[in-house]
Biopython code that builds the backbone (N, CA, C, O; Angstrom):
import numpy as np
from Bio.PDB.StructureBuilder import StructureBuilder

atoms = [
    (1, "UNK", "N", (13.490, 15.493, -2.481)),
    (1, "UNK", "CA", (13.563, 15.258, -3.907)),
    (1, "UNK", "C", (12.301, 14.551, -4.410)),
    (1, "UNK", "O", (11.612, 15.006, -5.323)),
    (2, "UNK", "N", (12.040, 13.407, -3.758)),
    (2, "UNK", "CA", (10.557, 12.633, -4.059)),
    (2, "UNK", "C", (9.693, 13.334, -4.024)),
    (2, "UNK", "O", (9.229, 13.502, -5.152)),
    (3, "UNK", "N", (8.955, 14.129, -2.911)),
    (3, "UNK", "CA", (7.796, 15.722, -2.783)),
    (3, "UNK", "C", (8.119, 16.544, -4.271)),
    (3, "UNK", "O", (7.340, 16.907, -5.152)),
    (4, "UNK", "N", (9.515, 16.663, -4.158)),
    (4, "UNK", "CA", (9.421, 17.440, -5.311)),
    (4, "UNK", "C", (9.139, 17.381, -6.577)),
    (4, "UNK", "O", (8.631, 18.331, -7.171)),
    (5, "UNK", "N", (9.460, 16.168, -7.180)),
    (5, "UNK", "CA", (9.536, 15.521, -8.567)),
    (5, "UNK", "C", (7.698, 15.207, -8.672)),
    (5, "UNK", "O", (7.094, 15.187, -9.745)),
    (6, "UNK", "N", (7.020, 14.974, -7.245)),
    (6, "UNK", "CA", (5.508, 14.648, -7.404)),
    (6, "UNK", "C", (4.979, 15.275, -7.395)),
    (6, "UNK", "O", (3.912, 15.010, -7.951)),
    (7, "UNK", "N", (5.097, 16.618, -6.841)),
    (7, "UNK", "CA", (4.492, 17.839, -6.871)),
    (7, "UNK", "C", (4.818, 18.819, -8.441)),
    (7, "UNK", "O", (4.007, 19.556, -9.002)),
    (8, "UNK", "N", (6.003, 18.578, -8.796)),
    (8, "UNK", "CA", (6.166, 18.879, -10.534)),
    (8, "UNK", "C", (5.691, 18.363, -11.224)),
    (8, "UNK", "O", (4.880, 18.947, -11.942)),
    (9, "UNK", "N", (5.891, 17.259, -11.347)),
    (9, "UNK", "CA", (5.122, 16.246, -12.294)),
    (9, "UNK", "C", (3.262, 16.146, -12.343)),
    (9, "UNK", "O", (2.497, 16.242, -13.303)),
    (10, "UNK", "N", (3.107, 16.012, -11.490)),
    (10, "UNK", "CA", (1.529, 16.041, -11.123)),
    (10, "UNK", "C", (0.883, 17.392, -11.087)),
    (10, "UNK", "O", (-0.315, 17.500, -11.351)),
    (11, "UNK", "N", (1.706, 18.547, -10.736)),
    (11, "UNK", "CA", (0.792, 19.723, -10.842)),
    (11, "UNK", "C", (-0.010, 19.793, -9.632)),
    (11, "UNK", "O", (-0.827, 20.712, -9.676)),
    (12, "UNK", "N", (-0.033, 18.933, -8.301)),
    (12, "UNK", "CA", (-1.042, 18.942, -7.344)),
    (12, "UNK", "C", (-0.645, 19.751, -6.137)),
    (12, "UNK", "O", (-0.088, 19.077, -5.270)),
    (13, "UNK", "N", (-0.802, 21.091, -5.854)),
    (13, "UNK", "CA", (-0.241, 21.389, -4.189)),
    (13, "UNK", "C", (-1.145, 20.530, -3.062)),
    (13, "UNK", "O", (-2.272, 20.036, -3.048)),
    (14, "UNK", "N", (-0.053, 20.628, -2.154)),
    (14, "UNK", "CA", (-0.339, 20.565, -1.018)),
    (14, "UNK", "C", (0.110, 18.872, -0.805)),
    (14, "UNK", "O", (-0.239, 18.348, 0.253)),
    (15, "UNK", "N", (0.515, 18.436, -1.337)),
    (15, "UNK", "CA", (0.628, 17.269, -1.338)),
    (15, "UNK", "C", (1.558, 16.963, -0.040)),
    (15, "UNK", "O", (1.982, 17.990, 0.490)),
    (16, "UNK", "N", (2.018, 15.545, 0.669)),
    (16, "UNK", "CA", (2.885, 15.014, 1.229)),
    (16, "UNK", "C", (3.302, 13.901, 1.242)),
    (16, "UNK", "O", (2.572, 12.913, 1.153)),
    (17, "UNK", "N", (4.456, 13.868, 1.347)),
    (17, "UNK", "CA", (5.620, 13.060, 1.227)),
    (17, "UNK", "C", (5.283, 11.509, 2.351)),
    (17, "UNK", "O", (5.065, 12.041, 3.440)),
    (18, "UNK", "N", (5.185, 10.347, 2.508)),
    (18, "UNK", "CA", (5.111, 9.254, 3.689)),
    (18, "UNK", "C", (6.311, 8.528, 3.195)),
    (18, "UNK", "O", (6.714, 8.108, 2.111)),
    (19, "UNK", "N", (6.800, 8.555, 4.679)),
    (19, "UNK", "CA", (8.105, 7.918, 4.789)),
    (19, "UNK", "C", (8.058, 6.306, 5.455)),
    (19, "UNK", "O", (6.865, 6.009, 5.524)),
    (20, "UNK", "N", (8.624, 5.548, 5.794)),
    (20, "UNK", "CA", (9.690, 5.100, 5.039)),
    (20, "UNK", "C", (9.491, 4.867, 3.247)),
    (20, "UNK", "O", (8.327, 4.640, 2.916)),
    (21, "UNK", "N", (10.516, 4.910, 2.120)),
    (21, "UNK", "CA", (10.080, 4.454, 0.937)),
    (21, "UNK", "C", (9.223, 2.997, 0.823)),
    (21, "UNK", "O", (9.456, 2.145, 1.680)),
    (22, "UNK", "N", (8.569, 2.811, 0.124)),
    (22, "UNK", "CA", (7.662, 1.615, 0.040)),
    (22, "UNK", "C", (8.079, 0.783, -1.166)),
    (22, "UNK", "O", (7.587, -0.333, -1.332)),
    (23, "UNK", "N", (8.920, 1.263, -1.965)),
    (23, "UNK", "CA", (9.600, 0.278, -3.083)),
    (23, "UNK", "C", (10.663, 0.723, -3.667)),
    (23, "UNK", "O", (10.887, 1.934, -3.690)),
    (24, "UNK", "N", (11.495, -0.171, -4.237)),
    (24, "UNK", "CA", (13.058, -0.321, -4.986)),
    (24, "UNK", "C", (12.588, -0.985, -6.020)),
    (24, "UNK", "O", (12.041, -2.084, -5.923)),
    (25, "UNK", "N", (12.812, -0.213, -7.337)),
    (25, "UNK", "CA", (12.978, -0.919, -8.599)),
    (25, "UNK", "C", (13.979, -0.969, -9.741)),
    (25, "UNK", "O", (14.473, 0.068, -10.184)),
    (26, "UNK", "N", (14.171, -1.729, -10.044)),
    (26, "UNK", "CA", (15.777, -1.344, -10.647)),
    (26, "UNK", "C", (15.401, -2.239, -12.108)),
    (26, "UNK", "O", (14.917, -3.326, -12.424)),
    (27, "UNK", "N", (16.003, -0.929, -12.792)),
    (27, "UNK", "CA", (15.298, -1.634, -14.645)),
    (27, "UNK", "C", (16.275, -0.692, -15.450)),
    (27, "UNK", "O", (16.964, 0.252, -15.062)),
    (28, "UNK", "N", (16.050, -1.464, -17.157)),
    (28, "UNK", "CA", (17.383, -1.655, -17.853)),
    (28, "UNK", "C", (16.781, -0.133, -18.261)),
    (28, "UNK", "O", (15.714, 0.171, -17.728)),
    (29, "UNK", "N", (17.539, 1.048, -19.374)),
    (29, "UNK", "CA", (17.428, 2.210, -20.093)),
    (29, "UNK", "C", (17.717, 1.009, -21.133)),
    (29, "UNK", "O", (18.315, -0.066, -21.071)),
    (30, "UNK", "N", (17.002, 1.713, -22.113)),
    (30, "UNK", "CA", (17.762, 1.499, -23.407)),
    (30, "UNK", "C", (17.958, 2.522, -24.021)),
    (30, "UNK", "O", (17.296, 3.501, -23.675)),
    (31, "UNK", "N", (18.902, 2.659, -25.109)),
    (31, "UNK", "CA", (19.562, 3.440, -25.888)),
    (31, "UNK", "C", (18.259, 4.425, -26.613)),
    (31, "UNK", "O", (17.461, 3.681, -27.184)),
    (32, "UNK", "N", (17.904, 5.789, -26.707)),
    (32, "UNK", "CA", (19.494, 6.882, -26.622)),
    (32, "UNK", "C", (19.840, 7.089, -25.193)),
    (32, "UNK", "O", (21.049, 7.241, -25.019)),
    (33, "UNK", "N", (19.240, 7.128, -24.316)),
    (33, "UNK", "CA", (19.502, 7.246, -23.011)),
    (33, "UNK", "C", (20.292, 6.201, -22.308)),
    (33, "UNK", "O", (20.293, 6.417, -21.096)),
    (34, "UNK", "N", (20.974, 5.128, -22.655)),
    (34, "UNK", "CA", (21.088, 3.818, -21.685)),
    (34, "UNK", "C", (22.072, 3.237, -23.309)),
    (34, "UNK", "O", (22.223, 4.058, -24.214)),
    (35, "UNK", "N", (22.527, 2.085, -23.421)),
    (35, "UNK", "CA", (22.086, 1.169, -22.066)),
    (35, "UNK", "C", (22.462, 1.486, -20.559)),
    (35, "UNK", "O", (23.418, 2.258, -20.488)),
    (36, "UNK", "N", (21.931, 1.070, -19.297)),
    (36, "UNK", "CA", (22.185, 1.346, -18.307)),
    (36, "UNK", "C", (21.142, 0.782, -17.034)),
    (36, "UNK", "O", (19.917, 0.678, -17.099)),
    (37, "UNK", "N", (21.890, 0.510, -16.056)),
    (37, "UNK", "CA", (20.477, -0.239, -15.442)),
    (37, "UNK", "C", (20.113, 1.476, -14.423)),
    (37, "UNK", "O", (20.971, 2.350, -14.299)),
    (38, "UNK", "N", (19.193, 1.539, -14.042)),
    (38, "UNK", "CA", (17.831, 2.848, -13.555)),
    (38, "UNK", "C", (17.478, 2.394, -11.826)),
    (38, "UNK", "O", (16.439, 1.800, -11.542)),
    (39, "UNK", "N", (18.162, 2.649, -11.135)),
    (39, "UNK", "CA", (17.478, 2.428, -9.657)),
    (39, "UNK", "C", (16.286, 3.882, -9.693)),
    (39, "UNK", "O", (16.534, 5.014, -10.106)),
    (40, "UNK", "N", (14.917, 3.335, -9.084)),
    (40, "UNK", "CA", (13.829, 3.887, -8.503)),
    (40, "UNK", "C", (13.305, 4.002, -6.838)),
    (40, "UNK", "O", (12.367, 3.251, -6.571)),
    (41, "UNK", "N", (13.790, 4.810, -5.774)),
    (41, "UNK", "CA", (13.223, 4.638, -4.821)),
    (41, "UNK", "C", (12.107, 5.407, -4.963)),
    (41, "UNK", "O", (12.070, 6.509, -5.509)),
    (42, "UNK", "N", (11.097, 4.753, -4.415)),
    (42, "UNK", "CA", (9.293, 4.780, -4.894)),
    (42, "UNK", "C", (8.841, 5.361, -3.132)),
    (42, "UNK", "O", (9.281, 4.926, -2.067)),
    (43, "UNK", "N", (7.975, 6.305, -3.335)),
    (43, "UNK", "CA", (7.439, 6.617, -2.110)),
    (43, "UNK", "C", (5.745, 6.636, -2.560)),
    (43, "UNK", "O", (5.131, 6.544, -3.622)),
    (44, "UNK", "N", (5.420, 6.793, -1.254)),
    (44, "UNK", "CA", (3.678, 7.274, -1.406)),
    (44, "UNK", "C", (3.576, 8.508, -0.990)),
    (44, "UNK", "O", (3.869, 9.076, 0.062)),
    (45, "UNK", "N", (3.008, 8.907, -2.207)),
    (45, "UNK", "CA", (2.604, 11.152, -1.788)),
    (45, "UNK", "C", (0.860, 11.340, -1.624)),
    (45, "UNK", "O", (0.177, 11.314, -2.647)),
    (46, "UNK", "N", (0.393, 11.475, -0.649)),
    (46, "UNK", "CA", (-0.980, 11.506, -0.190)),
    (46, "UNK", "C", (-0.829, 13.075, -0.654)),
    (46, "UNK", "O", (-0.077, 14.038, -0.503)),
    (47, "UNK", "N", (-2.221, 12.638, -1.417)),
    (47, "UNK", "CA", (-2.571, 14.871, -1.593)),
    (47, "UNK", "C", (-3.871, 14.815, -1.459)),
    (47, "UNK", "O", (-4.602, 13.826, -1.399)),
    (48, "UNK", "N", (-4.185, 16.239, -1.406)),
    (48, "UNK", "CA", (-5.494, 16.409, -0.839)),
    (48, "UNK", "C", (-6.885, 15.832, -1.385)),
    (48, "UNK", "O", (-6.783, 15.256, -2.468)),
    (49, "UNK", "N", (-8.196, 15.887, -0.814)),
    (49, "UNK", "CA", (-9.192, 15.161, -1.264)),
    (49, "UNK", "C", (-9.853, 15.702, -2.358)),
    (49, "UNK", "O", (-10.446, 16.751, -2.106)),
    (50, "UNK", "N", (-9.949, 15.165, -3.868)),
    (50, "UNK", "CA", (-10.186, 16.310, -4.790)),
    (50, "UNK", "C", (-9.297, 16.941, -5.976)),
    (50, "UNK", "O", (-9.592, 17.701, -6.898)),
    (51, "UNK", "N", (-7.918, 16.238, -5.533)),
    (51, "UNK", "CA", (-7.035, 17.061, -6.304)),
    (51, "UNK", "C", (-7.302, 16.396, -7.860)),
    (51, "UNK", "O", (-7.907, 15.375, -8.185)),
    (52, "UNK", "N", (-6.586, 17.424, -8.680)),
    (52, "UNK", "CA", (-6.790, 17.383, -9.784)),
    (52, "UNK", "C", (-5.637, 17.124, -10.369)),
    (52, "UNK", "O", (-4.980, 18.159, -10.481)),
    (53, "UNK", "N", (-4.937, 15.894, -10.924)),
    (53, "UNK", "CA", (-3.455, 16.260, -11.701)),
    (53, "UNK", "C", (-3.475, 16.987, -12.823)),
    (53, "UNK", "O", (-4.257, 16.726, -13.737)),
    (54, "UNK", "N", (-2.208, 18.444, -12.891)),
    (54, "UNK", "CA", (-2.392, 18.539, -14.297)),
    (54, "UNK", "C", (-0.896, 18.379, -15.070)),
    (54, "UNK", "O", (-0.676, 19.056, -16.075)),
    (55, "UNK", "N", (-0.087, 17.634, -14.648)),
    (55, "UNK", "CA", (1.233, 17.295, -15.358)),
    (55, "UNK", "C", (2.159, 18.554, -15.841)),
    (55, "UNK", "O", (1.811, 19.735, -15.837)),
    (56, "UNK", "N", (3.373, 18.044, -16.244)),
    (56, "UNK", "CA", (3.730, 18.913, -17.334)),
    (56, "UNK", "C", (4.203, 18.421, -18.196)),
    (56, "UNK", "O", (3.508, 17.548, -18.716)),
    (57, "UNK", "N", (5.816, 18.719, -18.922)),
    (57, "UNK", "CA", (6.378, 18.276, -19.971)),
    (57, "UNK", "C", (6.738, 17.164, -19.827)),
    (57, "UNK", "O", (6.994, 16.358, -20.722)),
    (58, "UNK", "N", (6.801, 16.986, -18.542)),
    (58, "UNK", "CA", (7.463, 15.353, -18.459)),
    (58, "UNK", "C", (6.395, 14.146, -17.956)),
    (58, "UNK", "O", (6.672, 12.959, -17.780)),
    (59, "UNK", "N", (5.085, 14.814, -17.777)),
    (59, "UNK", "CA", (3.949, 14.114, -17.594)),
    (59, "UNK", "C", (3.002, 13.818, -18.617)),
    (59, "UNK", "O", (2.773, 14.880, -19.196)),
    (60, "UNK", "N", (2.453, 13.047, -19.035)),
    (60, "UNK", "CA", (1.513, 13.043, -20.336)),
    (60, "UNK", "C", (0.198, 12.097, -19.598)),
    (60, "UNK", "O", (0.453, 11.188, -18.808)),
    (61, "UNK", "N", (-0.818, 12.364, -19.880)),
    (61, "UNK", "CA", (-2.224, 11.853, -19.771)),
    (61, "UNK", "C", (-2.037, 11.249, -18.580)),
    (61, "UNK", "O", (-1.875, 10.029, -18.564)),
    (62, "UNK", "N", (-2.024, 12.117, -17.190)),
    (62, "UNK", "CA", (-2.427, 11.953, -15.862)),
    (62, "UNK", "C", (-3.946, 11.510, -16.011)),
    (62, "UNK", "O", (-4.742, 11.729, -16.925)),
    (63, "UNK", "N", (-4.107, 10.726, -14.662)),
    (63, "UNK", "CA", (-5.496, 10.160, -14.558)),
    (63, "UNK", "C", (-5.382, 9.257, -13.274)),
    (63, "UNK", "O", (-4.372, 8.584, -13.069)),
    (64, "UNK", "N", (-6.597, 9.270, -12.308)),
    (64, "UNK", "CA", (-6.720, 8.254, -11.073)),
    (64, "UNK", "C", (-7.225, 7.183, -11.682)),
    (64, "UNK", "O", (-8.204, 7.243, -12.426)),
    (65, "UNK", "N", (-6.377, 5.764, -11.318)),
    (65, "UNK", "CA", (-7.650, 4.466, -11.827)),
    (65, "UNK", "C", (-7.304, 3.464, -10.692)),
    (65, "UNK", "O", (-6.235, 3.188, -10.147)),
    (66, "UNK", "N", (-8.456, 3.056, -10.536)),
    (66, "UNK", "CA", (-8.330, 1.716, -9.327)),
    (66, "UNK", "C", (-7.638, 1.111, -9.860)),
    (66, "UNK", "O", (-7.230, 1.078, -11.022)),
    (67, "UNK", "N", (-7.362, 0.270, -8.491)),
    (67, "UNK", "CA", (-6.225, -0.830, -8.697)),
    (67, "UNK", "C", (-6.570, -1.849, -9.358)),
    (67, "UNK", "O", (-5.640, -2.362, -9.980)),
    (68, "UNK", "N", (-7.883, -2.497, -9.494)),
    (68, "UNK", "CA", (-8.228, -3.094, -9.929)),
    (68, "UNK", "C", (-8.545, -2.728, -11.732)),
    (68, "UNK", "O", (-9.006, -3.470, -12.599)),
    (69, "UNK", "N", (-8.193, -1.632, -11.795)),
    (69, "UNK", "CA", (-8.333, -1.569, -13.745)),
    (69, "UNK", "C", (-6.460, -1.605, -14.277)),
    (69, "UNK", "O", (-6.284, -1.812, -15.477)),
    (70, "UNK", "N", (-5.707, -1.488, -13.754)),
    (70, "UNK", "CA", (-4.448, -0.910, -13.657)),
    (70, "UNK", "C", (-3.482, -2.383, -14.942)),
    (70, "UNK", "O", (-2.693, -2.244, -15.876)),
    (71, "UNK", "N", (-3.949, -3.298, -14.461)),
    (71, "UNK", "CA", (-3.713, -4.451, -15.749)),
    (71, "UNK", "C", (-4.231, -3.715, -17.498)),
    (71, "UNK", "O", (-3.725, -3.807, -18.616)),
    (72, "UNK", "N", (-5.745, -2.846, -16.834)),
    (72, "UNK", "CA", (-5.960, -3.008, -18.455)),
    (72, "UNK", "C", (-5.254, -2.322, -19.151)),
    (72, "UNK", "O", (-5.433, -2.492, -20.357)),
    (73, "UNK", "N", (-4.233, -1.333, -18.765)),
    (73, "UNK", "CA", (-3.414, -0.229, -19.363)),
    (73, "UNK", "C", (-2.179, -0.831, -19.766)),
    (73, "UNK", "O", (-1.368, -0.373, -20.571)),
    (74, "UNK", "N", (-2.107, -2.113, -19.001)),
    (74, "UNK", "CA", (-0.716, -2.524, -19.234)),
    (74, "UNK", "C", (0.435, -2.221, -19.083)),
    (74, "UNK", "O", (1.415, -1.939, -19.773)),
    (75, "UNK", "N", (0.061, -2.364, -17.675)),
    (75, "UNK", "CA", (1.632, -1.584, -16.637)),
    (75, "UNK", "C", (2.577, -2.952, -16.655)),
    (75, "UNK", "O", (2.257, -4.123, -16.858)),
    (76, "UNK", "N", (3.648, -2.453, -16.412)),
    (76, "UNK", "CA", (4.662, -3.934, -16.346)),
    (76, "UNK", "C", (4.435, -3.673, -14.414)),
    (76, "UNK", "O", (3.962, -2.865, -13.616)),
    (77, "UNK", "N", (5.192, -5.066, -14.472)),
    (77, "UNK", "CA", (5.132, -5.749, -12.994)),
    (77, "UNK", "C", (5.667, -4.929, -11.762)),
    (77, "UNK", "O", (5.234, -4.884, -10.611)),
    (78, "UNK", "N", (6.862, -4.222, -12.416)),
    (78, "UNK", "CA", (6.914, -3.473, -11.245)),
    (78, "UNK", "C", (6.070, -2.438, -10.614)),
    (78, "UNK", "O", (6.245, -2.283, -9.406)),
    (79, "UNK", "N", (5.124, -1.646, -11.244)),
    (79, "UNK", "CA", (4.325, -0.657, -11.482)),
    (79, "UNK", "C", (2.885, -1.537, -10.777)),
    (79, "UNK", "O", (2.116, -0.725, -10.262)),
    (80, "UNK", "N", (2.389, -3.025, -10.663)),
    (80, "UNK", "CA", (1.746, -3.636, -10.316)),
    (80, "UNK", "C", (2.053, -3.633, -8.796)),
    (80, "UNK", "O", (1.352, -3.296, -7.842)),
    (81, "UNK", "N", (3.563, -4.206, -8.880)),
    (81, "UNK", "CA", (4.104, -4.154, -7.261)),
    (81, "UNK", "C", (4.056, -2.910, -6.939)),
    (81, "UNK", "O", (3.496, -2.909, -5.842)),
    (82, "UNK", "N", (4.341, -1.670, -7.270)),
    (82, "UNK", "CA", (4.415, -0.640, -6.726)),
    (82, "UNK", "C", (2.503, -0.114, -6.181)),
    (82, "UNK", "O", (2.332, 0.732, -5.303)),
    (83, "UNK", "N", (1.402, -0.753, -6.847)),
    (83, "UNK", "CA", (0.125, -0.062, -6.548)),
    (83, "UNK", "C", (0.390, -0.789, -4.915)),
    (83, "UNK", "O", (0.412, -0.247, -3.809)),
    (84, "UNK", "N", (0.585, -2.334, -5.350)),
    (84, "UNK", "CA", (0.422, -2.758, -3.819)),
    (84, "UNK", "C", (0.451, -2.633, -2.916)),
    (84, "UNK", "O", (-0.240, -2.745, -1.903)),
    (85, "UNK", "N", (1.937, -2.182, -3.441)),
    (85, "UNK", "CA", (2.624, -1.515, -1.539)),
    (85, "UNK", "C", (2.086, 0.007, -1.696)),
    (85, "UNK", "O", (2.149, 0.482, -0.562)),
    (86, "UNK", "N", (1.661, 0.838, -2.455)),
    (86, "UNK", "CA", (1.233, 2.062, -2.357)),
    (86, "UNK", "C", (-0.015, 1.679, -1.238)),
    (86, "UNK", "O", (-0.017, 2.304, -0.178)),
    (87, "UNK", "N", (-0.976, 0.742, -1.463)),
    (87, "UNK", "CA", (-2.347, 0.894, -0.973)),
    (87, "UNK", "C", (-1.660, 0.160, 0.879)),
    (87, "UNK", "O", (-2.110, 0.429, 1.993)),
    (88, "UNK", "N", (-0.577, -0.701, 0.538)),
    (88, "UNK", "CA", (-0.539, -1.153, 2.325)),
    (88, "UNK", "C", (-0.163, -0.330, 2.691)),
    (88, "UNK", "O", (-0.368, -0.280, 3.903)),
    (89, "UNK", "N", (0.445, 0.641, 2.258)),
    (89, "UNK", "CA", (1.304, 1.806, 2.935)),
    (89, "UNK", "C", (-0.002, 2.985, 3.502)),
    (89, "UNK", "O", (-0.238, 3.452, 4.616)),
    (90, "UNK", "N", (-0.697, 3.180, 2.080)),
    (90, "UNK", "CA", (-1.938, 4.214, 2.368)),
    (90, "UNK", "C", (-2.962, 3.703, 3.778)),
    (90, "UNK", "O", (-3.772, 4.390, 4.399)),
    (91, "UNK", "N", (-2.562, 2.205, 3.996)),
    (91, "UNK", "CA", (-3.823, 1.666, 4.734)),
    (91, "UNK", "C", (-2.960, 2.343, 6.308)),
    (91, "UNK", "O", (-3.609, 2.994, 7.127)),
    (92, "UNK", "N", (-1.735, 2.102, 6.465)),
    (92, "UNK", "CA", (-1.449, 2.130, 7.206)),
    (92, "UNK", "C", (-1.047, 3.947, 8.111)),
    (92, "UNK", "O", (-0.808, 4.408, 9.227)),
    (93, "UNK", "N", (-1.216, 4.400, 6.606)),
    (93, "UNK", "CA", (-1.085, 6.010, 6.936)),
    (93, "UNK", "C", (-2.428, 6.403, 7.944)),
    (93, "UNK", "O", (-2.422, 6.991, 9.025)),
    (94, "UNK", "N", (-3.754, 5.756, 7.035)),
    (94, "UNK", "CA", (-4.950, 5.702, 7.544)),
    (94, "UNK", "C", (-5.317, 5.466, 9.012)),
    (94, "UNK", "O", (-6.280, 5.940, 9.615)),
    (95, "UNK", "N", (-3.905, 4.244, 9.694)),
    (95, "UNK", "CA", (-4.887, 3.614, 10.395)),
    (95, "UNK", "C", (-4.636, 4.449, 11.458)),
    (95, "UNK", "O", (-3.681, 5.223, 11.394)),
    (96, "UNK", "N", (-5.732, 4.390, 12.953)),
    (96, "UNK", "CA", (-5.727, 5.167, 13.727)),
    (96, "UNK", "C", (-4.584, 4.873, 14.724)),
    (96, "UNK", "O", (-4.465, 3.734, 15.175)),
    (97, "UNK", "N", (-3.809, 5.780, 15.052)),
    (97, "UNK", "CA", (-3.619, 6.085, 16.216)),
    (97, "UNK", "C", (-3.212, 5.955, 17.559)),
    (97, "UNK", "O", (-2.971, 7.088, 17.976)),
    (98, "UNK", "N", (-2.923, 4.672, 18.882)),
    (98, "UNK", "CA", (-3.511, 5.127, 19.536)),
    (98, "UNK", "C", (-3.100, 3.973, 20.546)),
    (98, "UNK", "O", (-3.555, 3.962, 21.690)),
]
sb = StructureBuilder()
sb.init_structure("model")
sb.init_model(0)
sb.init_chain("A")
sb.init_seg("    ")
for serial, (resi, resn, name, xyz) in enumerate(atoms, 1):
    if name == "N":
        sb.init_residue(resn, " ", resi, " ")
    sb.init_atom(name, np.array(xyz, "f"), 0.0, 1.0, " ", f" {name:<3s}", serial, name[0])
structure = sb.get_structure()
């Protein structure tokens, strides 16, 4: 389901899925959809070197930005916690081997 929703949303083949999930976030809906509280299990999807997002209806103004610009957009906190553990997770996809 996670591969899938990232590979729709993003428009990127070839992508993959790294397991175990790397975050739980749980946040309020508000009305028309909600009230209601929203569980998120968060994974990291490594895609290829190059890729290009191109979204769809449920994606609007895809874009890569370091972690370090990611405040200026004004992500809330969970979305902060989530780069974090994205990059320990990526480090660890990285590491060798052996």
């Amino acid at each position: 389901m996670a591969w899938r929703e990232a590979t729709e949303e993003t428009g990127i083949p070839g992508s993959r899925l790294a397991t175990p999930a790397i975050d739980v976030d749980v946040h309020a809906v508000p009305p028309p959809h909600g009230p209601h509280l929203h569980l998120d299990v968060r994974y990291l999807v490594v895609v290829p070197a190059g890729a290009v997002p191109r979204g769809n209806h449920e994606s609007r103004d895809l874009r890569w930005v370091a972690a370090d610009q990611l405040a200026g957009y004004g992500v809330d906190a969970g979305t902060m916690r989530l780069a974090r553990a994205a990059l320990a997770a990526l480090d660890e996809v990285r590491r060798p081997r052996g």
